[in-house]
VOTOR-309497 format. One record per residue (C-alpha): residue number from 1; residue in one letter; x, z negated, y negated. Coordinates in steps of 0.2 Angstrom, whole numbers. Layout:
<nodes>
<node NUM, 'a', <X, Z, Y>>
...
</nodes>
This chain:
<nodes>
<node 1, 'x', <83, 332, 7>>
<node 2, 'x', <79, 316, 15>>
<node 3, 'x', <69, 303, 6>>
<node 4, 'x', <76, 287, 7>>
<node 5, 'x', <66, 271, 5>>
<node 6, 'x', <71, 256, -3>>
<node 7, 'x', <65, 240, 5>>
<node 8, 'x', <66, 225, -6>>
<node 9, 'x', <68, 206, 3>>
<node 10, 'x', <61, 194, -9>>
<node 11, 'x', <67, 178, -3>>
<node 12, 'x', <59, 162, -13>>
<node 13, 'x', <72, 148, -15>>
<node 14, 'x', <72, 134, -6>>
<node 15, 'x', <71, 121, -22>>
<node 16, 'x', <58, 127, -36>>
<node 17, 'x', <62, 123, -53>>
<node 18, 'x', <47, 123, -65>>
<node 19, 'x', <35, 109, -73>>
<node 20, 'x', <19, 119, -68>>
<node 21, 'x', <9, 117, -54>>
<node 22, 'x', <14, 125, -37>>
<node 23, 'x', <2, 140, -31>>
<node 24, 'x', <-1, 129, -18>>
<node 25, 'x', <-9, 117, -25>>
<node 26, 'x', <-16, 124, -38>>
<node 27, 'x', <-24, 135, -25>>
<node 28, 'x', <-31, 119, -19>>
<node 29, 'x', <-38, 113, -36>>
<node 30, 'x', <-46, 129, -38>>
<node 31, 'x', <-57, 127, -24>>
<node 32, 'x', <-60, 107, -26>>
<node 33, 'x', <-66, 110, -44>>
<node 34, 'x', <-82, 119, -36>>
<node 35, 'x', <-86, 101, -27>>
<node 36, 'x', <-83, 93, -44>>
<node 37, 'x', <-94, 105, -54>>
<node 38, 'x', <-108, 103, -39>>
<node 39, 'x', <-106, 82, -41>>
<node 40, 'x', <-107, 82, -58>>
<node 41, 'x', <-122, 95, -61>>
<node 42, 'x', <-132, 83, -49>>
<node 43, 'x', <-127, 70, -63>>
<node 44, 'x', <-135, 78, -76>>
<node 45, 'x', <-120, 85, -82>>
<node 46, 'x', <-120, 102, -86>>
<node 47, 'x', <-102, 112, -88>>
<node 48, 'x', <-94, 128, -82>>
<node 49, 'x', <-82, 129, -68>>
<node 50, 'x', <-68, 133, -84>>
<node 51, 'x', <-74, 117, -92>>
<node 52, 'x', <-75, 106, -76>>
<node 53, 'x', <-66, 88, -81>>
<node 54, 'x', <-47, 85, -72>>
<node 55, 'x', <-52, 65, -67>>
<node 56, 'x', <-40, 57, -58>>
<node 57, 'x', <-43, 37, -48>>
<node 58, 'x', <-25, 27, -48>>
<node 59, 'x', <-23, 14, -37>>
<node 60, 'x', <-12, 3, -41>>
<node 61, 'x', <1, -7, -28>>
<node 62, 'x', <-7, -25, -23>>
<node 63, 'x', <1, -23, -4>>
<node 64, 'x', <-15, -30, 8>>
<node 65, 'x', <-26, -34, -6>>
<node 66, 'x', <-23, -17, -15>>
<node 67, 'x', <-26, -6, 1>>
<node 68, 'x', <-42, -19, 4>>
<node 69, 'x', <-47, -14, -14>>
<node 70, 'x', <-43, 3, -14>>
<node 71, 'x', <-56, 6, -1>>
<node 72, 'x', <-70, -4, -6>>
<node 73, 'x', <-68, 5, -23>>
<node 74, 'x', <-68, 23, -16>>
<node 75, 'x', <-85, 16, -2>>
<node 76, 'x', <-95, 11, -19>>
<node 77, 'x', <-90, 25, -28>>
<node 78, 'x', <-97, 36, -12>>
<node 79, 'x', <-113, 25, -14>>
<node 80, 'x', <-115, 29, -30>>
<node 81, 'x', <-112, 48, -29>>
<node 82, 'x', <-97, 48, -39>>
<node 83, 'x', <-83, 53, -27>>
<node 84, 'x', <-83, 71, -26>>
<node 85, 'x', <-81, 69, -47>>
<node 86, 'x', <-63, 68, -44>>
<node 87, 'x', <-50, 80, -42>>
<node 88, 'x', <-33, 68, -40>>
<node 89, 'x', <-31, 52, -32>>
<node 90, 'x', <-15, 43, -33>>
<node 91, 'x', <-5, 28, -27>>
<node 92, 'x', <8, 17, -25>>
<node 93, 'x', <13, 5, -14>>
<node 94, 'x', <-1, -5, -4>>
<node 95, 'x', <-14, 8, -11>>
<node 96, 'x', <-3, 23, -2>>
<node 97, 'x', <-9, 12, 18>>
<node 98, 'x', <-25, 17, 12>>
<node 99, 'x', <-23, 36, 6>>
<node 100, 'x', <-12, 39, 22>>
<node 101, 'x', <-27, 31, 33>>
<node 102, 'x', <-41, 39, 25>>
<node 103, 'x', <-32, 56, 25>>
<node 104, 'x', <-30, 56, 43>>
<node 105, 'x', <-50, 60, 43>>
<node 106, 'x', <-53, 77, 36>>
<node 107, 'x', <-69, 69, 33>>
<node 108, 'x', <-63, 53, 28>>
<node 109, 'x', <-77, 53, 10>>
<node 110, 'x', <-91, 50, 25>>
<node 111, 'x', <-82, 39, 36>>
<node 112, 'x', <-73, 25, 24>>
<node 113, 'x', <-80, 12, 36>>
<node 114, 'x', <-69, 17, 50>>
<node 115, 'x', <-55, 12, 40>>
<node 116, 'x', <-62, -4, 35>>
<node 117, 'x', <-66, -7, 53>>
<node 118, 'x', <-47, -4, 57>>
<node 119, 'x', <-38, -13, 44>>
<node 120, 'x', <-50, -28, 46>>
<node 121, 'x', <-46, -26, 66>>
<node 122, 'x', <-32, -34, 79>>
<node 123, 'x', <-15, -28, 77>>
<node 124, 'x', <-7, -15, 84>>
<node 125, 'x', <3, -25, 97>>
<node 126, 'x', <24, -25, 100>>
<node 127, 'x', <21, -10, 115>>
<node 128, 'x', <17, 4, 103>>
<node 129, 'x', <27, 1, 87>>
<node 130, 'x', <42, -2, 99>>
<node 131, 'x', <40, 17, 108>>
<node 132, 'x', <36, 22, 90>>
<node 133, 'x', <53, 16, 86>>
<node 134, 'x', <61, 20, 101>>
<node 135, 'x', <57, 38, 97>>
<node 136, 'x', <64, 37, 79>>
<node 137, 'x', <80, 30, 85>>
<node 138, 'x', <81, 45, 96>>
<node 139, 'x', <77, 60, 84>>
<node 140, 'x', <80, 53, 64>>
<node 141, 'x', <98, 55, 61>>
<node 142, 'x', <96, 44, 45>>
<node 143, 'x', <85, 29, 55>>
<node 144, 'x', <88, 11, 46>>
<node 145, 'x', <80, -5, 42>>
<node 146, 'x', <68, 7, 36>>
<node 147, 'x', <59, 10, 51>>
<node 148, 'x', <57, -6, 56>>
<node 149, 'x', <47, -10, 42>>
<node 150, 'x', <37, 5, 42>>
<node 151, 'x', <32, -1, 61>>
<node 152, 'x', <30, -17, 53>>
<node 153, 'x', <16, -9, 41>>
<node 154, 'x', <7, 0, 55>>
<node 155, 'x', <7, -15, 67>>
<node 156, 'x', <-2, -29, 55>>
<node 157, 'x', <-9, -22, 38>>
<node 158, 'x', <-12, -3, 41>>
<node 159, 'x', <-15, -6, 60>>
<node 160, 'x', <-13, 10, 66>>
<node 161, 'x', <2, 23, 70>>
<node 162, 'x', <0, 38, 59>>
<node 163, 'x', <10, 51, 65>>
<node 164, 'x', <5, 67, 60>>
<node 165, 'x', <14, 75, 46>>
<node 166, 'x', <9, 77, 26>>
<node 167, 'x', <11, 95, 25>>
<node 168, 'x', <0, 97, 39>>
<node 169, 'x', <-16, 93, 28>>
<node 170, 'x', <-12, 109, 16>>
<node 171, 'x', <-24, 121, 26>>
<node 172, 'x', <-37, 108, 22>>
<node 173, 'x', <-52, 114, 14>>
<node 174, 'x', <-54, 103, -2>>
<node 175, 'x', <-67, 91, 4>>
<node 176, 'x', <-58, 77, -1>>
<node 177, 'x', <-48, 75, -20>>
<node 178, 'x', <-30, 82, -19>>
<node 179, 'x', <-18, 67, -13>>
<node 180, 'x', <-3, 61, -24>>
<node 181, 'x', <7, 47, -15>>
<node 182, 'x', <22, 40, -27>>
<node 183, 'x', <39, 33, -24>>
<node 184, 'x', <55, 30, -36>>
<node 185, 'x', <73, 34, -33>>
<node 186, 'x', <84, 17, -29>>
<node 187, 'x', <98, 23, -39>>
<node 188, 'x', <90, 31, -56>>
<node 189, 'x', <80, 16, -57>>
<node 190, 'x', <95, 4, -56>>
<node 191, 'x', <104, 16, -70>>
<node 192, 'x', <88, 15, -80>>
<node 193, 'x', <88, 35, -78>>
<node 194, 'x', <68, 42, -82>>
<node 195, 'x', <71, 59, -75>>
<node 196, 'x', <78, 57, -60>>
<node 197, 'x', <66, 40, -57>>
<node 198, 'x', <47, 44, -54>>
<node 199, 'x', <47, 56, -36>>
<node 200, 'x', <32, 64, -29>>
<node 201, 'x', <26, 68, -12>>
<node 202, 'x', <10, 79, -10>>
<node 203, 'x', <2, 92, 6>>
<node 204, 'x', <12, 105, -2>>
<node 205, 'x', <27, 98, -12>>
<node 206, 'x', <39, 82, -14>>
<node 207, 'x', <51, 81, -29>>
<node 208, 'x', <56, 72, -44>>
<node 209, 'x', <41, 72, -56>>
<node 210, 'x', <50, 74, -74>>
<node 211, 'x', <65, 85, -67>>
<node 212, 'x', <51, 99, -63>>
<node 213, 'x', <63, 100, -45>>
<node 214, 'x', <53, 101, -30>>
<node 215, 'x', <53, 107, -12>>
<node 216, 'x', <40, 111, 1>>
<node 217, 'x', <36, 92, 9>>
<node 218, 'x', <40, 100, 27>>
<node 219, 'x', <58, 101, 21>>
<node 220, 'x', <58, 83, 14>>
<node 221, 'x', <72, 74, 24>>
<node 222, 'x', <81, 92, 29>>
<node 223, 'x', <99, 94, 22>>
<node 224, 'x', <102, 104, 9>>
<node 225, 'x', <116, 111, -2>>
<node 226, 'x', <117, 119, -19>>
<node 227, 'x', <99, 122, -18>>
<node 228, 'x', <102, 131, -1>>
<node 229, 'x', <92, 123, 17>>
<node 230, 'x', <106, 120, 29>>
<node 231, 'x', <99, 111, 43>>
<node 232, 'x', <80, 109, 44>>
<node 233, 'x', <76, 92, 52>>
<node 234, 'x', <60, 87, 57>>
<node 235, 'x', <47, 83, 44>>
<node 236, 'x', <45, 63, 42>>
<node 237, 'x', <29, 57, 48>>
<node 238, 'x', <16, 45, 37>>
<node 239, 'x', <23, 31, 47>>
<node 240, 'x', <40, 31, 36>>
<node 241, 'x', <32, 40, 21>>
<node 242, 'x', <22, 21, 21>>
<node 243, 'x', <39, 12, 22>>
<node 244, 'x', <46, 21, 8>>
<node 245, 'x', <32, 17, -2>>
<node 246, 'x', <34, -1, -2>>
<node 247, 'x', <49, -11, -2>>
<node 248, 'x', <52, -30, 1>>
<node 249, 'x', <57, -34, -15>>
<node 250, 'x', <71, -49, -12>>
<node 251, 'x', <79, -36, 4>>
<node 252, 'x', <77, -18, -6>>
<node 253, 'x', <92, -23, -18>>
<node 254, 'x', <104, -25, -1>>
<node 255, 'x', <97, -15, 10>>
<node 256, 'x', <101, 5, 11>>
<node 257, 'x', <85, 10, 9>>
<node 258, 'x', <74, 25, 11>>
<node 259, 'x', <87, 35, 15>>
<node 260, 'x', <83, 52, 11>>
<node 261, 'x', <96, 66, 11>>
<node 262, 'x', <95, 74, -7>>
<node 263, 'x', <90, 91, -9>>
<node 264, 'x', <99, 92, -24>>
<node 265, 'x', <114, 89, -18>>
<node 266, 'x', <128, 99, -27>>
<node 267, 'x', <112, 110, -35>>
<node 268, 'x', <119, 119, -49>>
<node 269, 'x', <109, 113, -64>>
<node 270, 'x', <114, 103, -81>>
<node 271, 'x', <99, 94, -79>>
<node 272, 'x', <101, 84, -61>>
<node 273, 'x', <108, 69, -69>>
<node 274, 'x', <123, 54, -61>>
<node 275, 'x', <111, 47, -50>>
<node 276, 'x', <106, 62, -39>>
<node 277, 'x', <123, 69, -36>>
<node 278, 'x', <126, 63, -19>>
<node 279, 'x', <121, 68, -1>>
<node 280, 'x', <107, 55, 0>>
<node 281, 'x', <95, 49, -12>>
<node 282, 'x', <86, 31, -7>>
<node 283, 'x', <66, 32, -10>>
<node 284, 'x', <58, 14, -13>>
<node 285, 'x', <43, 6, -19>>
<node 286, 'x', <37, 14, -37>>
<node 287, 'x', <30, -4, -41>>
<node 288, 'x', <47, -9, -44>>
<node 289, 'x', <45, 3, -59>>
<node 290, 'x', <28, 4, -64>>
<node 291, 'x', <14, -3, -52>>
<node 292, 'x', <2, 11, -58>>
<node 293, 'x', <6, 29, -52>>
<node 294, 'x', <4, 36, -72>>
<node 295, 'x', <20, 48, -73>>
<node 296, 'x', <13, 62, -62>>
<node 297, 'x', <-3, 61, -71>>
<node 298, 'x', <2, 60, -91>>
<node 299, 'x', <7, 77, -100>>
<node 300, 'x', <4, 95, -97>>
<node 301, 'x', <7, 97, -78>>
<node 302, 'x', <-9, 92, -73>>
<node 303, 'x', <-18, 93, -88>>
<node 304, 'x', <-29, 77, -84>>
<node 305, 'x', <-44, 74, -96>>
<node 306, 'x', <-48, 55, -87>>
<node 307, 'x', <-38, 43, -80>>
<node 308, 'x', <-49, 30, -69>>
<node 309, 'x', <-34, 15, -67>>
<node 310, 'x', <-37, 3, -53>>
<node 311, 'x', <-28, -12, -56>>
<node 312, 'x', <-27, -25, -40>>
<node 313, 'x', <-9, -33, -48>>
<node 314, 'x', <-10, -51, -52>>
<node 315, 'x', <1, -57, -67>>
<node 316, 'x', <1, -49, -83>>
<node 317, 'x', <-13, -39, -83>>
<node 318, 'x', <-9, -25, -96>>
<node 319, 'x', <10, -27, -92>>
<node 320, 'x', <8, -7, -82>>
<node 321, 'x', <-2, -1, -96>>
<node 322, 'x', <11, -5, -109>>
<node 323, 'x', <27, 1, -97>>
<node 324, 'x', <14, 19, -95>>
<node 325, 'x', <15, 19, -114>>
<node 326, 'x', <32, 17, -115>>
<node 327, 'x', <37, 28, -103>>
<node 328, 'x', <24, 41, -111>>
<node 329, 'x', <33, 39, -128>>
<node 330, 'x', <52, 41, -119>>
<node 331, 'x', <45, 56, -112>>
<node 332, 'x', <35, 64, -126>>
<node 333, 'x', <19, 65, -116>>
<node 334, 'x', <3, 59, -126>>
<node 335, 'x', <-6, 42, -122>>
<node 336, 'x', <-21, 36, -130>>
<node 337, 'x', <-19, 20, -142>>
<node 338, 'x', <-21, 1, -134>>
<node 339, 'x', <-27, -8, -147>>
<node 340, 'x', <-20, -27, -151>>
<node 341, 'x', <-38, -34, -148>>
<node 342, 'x', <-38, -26, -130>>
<node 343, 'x', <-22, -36, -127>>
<node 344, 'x', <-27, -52, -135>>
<node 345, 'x', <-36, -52, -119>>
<node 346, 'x', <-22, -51, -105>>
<node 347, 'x', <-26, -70, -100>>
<node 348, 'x', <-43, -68, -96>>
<node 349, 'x', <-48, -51, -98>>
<node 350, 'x', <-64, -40, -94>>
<node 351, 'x', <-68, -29, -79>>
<node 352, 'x', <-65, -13, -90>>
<node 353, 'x', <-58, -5, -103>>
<node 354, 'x', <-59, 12, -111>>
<node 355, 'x', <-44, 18, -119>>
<node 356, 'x', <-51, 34, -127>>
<node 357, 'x', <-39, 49, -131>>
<node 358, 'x', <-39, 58, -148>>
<node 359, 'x', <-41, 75, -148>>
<node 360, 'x', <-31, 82, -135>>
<node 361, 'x', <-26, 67, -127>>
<node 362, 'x', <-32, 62, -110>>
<node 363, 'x', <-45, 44, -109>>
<node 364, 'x', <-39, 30, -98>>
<node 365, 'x', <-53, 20, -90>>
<node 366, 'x', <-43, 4, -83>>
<node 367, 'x', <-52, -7, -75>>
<node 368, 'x', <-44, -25, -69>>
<node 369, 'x', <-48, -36, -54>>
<node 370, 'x', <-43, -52, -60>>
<node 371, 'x', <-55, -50, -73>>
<node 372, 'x', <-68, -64, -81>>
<node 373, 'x', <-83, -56, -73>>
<node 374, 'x', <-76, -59, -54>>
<node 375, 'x', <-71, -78, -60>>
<node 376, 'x', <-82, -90, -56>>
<node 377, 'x', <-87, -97, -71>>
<node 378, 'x', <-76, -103, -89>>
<node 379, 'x', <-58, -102, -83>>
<node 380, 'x', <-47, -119, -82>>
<node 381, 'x', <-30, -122, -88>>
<node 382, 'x', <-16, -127, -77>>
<node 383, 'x', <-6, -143, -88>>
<node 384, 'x', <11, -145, -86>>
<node 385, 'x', <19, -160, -95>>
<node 386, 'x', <39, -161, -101>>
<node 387, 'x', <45, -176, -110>>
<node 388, 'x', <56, -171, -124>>
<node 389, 'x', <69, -179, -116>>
<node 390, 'x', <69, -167, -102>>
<node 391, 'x', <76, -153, -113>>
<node 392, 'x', <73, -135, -114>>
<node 393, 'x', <67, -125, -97>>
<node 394, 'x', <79, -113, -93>>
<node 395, 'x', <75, -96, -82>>
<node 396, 'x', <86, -92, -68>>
<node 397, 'x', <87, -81, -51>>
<node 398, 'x', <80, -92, -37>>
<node 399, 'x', <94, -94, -23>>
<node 400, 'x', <85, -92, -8>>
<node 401, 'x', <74, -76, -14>>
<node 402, 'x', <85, -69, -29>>
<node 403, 'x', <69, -67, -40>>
<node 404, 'x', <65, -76, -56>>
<node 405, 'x', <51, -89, -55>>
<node 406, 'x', <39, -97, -69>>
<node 407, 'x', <44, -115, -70>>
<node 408, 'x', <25, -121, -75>>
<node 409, 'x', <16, -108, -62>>
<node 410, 'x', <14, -108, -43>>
<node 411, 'x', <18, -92, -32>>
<node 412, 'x', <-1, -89, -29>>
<node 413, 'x', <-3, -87, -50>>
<node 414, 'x', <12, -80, -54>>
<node 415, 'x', <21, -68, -42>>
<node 416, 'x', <40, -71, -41>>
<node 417, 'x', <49, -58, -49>>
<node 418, 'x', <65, -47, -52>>
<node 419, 'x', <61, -39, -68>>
<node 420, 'x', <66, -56, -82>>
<node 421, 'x', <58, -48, -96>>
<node 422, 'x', <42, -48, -87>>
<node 423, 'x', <46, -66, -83>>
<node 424, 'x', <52, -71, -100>>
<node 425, 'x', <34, -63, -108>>
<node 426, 'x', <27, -73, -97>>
<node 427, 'x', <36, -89, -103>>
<node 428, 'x', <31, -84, -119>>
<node 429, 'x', <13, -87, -115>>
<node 430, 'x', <15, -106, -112>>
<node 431, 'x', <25, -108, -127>>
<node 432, 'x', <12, -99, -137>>
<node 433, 'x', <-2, -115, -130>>
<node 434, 'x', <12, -128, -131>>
<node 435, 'x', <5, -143, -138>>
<node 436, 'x', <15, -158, -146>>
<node 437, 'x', <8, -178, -142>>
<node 438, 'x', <21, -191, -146>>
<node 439, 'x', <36, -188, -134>>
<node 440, 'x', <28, -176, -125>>
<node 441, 'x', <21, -157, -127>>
<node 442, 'x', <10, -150, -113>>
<node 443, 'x', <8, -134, -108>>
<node 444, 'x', <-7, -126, -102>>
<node 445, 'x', <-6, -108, -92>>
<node 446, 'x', <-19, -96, -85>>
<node 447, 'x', <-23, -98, -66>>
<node 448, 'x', <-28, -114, -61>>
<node 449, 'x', <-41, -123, -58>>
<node 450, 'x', <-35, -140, -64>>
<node 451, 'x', <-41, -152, -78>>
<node 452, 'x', <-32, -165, -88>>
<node 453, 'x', <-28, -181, -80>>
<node 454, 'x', <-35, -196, -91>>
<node 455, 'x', <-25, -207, -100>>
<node 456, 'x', <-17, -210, -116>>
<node 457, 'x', <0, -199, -118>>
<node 458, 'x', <16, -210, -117>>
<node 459, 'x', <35, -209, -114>>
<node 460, 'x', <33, -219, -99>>
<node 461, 'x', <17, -212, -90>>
<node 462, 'x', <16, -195, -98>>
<node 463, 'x', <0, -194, -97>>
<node 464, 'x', <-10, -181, -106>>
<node 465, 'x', <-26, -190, -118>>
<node 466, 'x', <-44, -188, -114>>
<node 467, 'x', <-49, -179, -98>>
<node 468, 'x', <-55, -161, -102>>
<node 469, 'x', <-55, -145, -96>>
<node 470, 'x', <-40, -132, -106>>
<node 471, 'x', <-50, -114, -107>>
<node 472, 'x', <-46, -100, -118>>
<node 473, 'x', <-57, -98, -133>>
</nodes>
């Protein structure tokens, strides 16, 4: 009788569903946490390899000033032999042109200059973004206004054409901490759908953070159907993965943007919700959700002990805190208390704060750069004076921009904006340190650098009393 062998073809599905780490990168992690262990014993810290801290650095999004910042956070921290103490880094927006550049350099943690050097340097010039483009329009079937921007980006901030592929840096060795670069999905964030929002892209895998769906980032941009690969297209390159990152904020509503086609498309799972049922999803600029990468980093998944939160926003200055919070609450993930004193500070606040985490809850170090300590000296108030014949200041969408401006505040102290809550907080501020003199109240905002003209206040001048200087107690 003939023995017969059985030959059993595992095949791994093209989407994984799970809310653990991939192999992958866990693979990756494993060897990473030996740098870790080596930087923090040379600290005077003494741990196990099993006890080794998850620390992860967010950068927030900032555009120029937060790629700028970005880097000279990660040079001192190189300086200061504190670098190789972290296992993640993360970013949205104008801190991801900083990531992408870096990461091109294997060996990036010993050459940060170079990408100073770069960014500070001429641009790029119209000849090499236009073949760049001329290539896209020739190979990406879904090639838009996209593009163009994503040219735009490497021509005057980034100042170089990044080319190679994401997936390409997974057979690194783990010299560097292991890169998450952060986008949300245009249509879940209109609908105000959490799952389907916050999406990932790492070396190994891309995919939709509190869905637990992912694919292997080479396949990001290929066409898929009930969880099947159909056509796989070339792997985007850094250039777009920049664009999708960061969005011009008065186009991104009308433009079809970051289109991606969806590789969840007809995937047969209750728990894809609305937004992601069509052939394309459309990846934009996390900051328009929250301007700190948090939702990768908060629960189980990557079990992080410390959070190090760069924050190069201007504006509100706990306003990304408070939407982690919430969004940590919505999505029963832990998050350590903000107390009200820390956010009696949001005007004029310090260069760091510890949130620390009890029990098992992870500690957020958040750490500002609008803070009092890079101000020179007491800040000043700006004044702005309304009769009370003038009425009540109304808030409406600007018709040249279709963003919501202060009414009291230049552009240069308060950013223009789409979000109206955020606005209307804002508001809020002045009407907390309006003060009443005869006919007229005056209000006095954070940012400027101007004192009280001097005069006495009157219907006819409104003029504000004694000349003084409006700081914050």
């Amino acid at each position: 009788m003939e023995d017969k062998v059985c030959v059993c073809v595992c095949v791994q599905p093209h989407v994984r569903q799970s809310q653990a780490l991939g192999a992958a990168e866990q693979k990756y992690l494993h060897r990473r946490k030996e740098k870790v262990l080596e930087s923090l014993s040379g600290l005077g810290i003494n741990l196990t390899k099993d006890s080794v801290p998850h620390i992860a650095l967010l950068g927030s999004g900032g555009g120029q000033r937060a790629a700028v910042g970005l880097l000279g956070s990660l040079y001192q921290m190189e300086e200061d032999g504190l670098l190789d103490s972290l296992l993640y880094i993360g970013g949205v927006s104008g801190s991801t042109w900083s990531m992408s550049s870096l990461y091109s350099d294997p060996s990036w943690r010993e050459n940060i200059s170079r990408v100073i050097s770069t960014m500070s340097g001429p641009n790029l010039g119209l000849t090499p973004s236009l073949a760049w483009l001329t290539d896209m329009r020739a190979t990406d079937q879904d090639f838009s206004l996209t593009d163009v921007w994503a040219a735009f980006i490497a021509d005057h901030f980034i100042k170089e054409l990044d080319t190679r592929q994401l997936s390409g840096d997974c057979d690194r060795n783990a010299t560097n901490p292991y890169p998450v670069y952060n986008a949300i999905e245009k249509t879940c964030n209109t609908e105000n759908i959490t799952e389907g929002k916050w999406f990932e892209v790492t070396p190994h895998e891309a995919g939709f953070t509190d869905l637990g769906l992912f694919i292997k980032t080479s396949h990001l941009g290929s066409r898929f159907q009930a969880g099947e690969l159909l056509e796989d297209r070339p792997e985007m390159d850094m250039v777009k993965i920049q664009a999708n990152q960061t969005a011009i904020l008065p186009l991104v509503n009308s433009w079809e943007w970051g289109t991606t086609k969806n590789f969840l498309y007809q995937y047969n799972d209750s728990s894809v919700p609305s937004c992601l049922k069509s052939e394309n999803f459309y990846l934009i600029d996390a900051g328009l959700y929250n301007n700190v990468p948090y939702p990768p980093f908060l629960g189980e998944r990557r079990d992080i002990d410390l959070i190090i939160a760069l924050e190069y926003s201007a504006g509100d200055m706990f306003e990304t805190l408070l939407l982690a919070r919430d969004y940590a609450a919505e999505t029963n993930k832990s998050f350590p208390k903000i107390d009200d004193e820390v956010l009696e500070d949001k005007d004029w606040p310090k260069d760091c704060y510890v949130l620390q985490g009890e029990q098992n809850e992870l500690t957020i170090v958040y750490m500002p750069l609008f803070n009092r300590n890079n101000s020179k000296g007491k800040p000043t108030m700006h004044v702005t004076v309304q009769k009370r014949s003038e009425g009540p200041v109304h808030l409406g969408i600007c018709e040249k921009c279709s963003l919501y401006h202060c009414p009291f505040c230049q552009r240069s102290v308060f950013t223009p904006r789409a979000d109206y809550p955020s606005v209307w907080t804002h508001m809020e501020s002045h009407r907390l340190r309006a003060l009443q003199h005869g006919d007229c109240k005056k209000c006095t905002g954070p940012g400027h650098s101007i004192q009280a003209p001097t005069g006495s206040c009157s219907s006819s001048s409104c003029l504000v009393g004694p000349a003084q200087t409006f700081g914050l107690p």
